[in-house]
Structure formats: C-alpha cells, structure tokens
C-alpha positions as CSV (number, residue, x, y, z in Angstrom):
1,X,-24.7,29.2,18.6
2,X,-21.1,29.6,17.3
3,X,-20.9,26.4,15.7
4,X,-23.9,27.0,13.5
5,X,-23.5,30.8,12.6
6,X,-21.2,33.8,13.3
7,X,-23.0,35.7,16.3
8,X,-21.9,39.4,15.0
9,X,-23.0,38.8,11.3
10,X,-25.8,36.1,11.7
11,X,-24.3,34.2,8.7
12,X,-24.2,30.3,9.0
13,X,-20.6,28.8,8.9
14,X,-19.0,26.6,5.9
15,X,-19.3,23.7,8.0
16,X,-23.2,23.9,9.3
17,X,-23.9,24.7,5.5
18,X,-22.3,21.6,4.3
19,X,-24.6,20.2,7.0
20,X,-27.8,21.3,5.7
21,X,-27.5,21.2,2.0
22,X,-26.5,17.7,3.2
23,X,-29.9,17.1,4.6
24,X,-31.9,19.4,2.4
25,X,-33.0,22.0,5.2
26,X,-33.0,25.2,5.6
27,X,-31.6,27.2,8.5
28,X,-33.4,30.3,10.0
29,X,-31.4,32.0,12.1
30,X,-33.1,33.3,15.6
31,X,-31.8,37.6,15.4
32,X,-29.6,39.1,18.3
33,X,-32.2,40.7,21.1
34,X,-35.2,39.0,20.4
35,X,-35.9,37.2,23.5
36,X,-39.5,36.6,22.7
37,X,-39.0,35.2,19.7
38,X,-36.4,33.0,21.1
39,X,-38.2,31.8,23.9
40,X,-41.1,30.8,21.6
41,X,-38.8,28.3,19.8
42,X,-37.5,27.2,22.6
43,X,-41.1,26.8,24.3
44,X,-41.9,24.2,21.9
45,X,-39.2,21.8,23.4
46,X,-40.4,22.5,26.8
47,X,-41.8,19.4,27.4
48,X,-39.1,17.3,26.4
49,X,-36.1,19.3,27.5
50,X,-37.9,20.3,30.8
51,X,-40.5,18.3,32.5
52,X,-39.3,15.3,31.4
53,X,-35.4,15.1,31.3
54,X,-36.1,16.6,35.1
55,X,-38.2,13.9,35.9
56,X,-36.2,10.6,34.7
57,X,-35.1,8.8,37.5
58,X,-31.5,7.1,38.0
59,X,-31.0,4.4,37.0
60,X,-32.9,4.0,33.4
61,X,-32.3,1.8,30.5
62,X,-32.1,2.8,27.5
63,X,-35.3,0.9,26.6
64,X,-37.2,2.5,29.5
65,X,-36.0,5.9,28.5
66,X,-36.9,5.4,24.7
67,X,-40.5,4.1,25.8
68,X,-41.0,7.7,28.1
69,X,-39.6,9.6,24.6
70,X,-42.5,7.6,22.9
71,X,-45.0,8.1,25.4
72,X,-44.2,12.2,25.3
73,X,-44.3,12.2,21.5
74,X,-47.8,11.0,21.8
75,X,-49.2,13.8,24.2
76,X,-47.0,16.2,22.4
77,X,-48.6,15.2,18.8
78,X,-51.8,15.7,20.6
79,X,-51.5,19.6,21.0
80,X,-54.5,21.7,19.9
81,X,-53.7,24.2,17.2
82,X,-56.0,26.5,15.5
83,X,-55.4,27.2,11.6
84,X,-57.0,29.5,9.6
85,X,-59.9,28.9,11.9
86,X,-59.7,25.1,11.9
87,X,-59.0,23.5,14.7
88,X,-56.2,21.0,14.4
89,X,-53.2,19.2,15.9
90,X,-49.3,19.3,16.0
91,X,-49.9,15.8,14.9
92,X,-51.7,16.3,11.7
93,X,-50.1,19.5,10.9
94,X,-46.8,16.9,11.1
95,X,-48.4,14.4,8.7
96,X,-49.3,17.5,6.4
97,X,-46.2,18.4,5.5
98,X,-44.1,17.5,2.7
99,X,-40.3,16.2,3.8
100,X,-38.1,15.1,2.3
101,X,-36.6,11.4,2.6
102,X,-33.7,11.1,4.9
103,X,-30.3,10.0,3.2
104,X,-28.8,6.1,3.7
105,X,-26.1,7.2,5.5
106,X,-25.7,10.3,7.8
107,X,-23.7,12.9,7.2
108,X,-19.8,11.8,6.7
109,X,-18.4,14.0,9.8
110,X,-15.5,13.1,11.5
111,X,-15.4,12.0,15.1
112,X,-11.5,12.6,16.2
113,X,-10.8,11.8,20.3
114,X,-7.6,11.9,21.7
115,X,-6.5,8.8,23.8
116,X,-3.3,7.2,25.8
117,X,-2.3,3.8,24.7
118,X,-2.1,1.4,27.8
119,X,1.1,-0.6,28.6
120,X,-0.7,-3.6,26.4
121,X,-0.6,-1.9,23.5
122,X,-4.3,-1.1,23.4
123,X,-6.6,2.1,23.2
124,X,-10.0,2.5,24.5
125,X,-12.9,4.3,22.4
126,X,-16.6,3.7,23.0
127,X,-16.6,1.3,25.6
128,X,-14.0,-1.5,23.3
129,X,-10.1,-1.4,23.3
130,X,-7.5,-1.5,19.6
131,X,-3.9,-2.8,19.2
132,X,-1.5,-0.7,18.0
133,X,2.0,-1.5,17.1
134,X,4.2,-2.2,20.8
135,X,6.6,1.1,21.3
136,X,3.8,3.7,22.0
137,X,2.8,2.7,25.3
138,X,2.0,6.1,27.3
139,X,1.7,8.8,24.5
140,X,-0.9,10.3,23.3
141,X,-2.8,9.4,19.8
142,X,-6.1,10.4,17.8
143,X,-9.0,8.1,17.2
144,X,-10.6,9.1,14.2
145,X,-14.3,7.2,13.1
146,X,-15.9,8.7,10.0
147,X,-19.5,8.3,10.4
148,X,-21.4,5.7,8.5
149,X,-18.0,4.2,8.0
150,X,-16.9,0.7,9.1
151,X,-13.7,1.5,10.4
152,X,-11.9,3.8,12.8
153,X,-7.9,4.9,12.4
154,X,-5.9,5.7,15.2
155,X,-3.0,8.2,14.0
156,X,-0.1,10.2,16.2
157,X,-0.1,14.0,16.6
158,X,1.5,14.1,13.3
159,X,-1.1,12.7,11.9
160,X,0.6,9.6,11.1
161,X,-1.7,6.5,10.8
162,X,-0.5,3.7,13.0
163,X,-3.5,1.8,13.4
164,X,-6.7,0.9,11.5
165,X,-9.2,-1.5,12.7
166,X,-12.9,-2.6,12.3
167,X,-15.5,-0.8,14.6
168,X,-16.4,-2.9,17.2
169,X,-20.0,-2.7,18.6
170,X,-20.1,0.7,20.3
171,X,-19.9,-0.4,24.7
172,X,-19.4,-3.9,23.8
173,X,-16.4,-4.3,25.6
174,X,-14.1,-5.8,23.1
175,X,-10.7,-6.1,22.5
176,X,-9.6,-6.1,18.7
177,X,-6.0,-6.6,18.1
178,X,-4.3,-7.2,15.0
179,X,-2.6,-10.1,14.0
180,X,0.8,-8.3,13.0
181,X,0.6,-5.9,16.3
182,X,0.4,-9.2,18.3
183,X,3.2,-11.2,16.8
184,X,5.2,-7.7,17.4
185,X,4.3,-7.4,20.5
186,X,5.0,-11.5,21.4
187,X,8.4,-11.0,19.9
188,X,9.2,-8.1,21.8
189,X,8.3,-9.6,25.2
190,X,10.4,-12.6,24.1
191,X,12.8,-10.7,23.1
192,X,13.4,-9.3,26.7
193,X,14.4,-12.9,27.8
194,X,17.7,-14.6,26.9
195,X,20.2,-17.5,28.1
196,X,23.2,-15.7,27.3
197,X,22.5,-13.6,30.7
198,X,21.4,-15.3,33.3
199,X,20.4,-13.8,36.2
200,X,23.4,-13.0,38.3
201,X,21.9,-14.0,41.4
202,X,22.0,-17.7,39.8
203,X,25.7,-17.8,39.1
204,X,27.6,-20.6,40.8
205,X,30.4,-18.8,42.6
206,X,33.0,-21.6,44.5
207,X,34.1,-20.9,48.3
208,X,36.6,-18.5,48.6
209,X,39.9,-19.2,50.6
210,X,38.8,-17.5,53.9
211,X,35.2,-19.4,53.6
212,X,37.1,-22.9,53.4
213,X,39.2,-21.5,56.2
214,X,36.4,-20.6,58.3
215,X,34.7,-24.1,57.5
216,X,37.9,-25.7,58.6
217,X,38.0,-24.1,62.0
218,X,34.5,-25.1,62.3
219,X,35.0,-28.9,62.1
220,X,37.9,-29.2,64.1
221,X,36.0,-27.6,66.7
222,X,32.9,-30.4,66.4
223,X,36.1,-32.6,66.9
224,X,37.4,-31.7,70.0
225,X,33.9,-31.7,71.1
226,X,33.2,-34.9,70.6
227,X,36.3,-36.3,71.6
228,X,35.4,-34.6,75.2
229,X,32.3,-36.0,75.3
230,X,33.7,-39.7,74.8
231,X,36.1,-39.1,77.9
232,X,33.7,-38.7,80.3
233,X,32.4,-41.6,82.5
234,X,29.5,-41.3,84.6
235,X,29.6,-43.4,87.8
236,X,25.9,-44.0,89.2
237,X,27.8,-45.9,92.3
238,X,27.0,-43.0,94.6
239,X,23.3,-42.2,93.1
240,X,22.6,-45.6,94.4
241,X,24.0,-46.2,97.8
242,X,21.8,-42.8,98.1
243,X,19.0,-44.7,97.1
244,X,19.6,-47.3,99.0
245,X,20.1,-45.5,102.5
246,X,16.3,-43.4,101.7
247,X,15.1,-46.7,100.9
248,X,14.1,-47.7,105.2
249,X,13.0,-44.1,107.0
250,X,15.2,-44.1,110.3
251,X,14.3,-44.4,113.0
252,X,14.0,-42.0,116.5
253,X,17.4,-42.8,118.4
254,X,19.3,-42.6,114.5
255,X,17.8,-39.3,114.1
256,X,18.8,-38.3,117.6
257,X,22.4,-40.1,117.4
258,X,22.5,-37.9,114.0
C-alpha cells in the first residue's frame, strides 16, 4: 500500500520506517505481479477477515464481538502444520518464537480531525464535546490528540492553538469546558444585555393631540347617549288594558257584533 512503501520502487516510506524501528519489526515487502504469493498472505487472514466479519450480526457489543475474536483465535491456533516432518500447530509454532516485548506506550502518532465549533462554544471528538474561547462559533478548527498522551489541542488553520484540554473518556459523552472559556463566554452573553437601551417597544410614548381629540369626541358621544336614554318614559297603561280585555274570551254575539 502507498502509505507503507512507494509502489514503483518497493521502498518503505520515512514514516512506516519510523513505525517499525519503533516496534522492532521488520517489513517484507509483497513484489509487484505476484498474485500467488499475495494471496497466500492474505489466505492466512481468511478466517478472520472473511468468514467471520461476514457473519457478525447487527447489533453486537463490543464484549460479544471480542468473545467471537477469542473464540476464532482458538480454532485458528489449532491449525495443523507440518515442519521439517513434525507435525505441529500455528499455536505452538506462535509460542516458539522469540518476540520481542511491546513498548509502554504506542507509537507517538498524531491523530489531527478537522471539526466546526457549535454556537456554544464547543467541539465534538470521540463521542465528548471541548470549550473553546466564544468568537469562533461556525469555523472550522483541528483536533490534534497525540497518542499515549493525556491531552488533545484544538488549533485554527493557522495552526494557532486555541484550545487545550484533558481527554475525556473516548464516547463518554462529556462536555469539558474551561473555566476561563466559560466566564468569557458568560460575560459575552451578559454583555449583549443592557439598561441604557431598552427595548423600544417598552417606551412610554403620551397621547398625541389627534388621539386626545379622538377620545374627546368619543365621550361626548356616550353623553348624548345617555342623556337620550333618561328622556324616555315608557307607559305600560296600554299593555295592560290589553291584558285586561284578553283576560274573559268573548263571547258569540261580541264576535258577531265585531
């Protein structure tokens, strides 16, 4: 592949080199054309990159998929091999050879993703979310996590560290904000409030001349109106001589003289 070796010259690059004299391996590099011998290396990862990545069903944990792994390595370890005309296994040919220890710490690569920083201030990375300073909400900035290192730095495209916090558990779903890039923030949201503007729509405006006009014409009409309504008498003289005359039905020769 192109990030271990150069494909036209077969020589491994600076960085893959750093890697293994890092880990104390050598690298043997598979030649151009030689599809046999390719797939024989490859054959030897046909269980596990084949019949059993095929076969895992949705929905795994990460426990049940590290107890299959386990389970594979087993039956894998079990493989017949003949050697020198001794019959053996992968297993024991595994325990037969002399590695060496692996280092403390991995190898100190960088790990550099490019994020947005949310309108709080924060930016996401493995599953948790870091402060930086209020002002950059919307552009883009670099997360940069040296492994076996504690801490992560979140820089601009210049390169410009803005940010540096302790790693959070990786998909633990914290947020870690920094005292100074709160108070900063606080300040600048308080900061957007004042007395000496109040909202306009709060200002107490007086009636203008045409409104106290208006309100003018308004009770002297309720005035006249009521005055009306005193002048008139209602005389319930009539409504009862009426009453009185349906009071006795009449009778045949008042209907007929009617």
């Amino acid at each position: 592949m192109s990030t271990v070796c150069y494909p036209s010259s077969g020589q491994v690059t600076a960085a893959f080199a750093a890697v293994a004299k890092f880990y104390g391996v050598g690298v043997d590099i598979c030649p151009s054309r030689r599809g046999n011998r390719k797939g024989v290396v490859e054959k030897a990862n046909h269980s596990a990159a084949q019949r059993w990545w095929r076969t895992v069903p949705d929905g795994l944990t990460v426990e049940q998929a590290q107890s299959g792994v386990d389970k594979l390595a087993v039956r894998m370890d079990g493989r017949r091999r003949t050697l020198d005309g001794v019959r053996t296994t992968v297993g024991d040919l595994a325990d037969a050879e002399v590695l060496l220890e692996l280092p403390l710490l991995p190898f100190p690569a960088e790990v550099s993703v490019e994020r947005t920083v949310t309108p709080q201030s924060l930016v996401a990375f493995e599953g948790n979310s870091y402060s930086v300073p209020p002002g950059l909400a919307g552009t883009r900035v670099r997360v940069l996590h040296r492994l076996g290192e504690d801490f992560l730095d979140i820089v601009t495209a210049g390169r410009a560290v803005v940010a540096r916090h302790r790693r959070a558990l990786r998909g633990a779903g914290q947020i870690v904000r920094d005292s100074g890039h709160v108070i900063a923030l606080e300040r600048k949201v308080l900061d957007s409030f004042s007395e000496r503007a109040p909202c306009k729509s709060k200002v107490r405006r007086p009636p203008s001349e045409a409104a106290l006009a208006e309100a003018e014409r308004l009770r002297e009409g309720q005035a006249a109106a009521a005055s009306a309504a005193e002048r008139v008498v209602i005389d319930l003289s009539h409504y009862a001589a009426v009453a009185d005359r349906l009071r006795h039905a009449p009778s045949p020769k008042e209907e007929n003289q009617e």
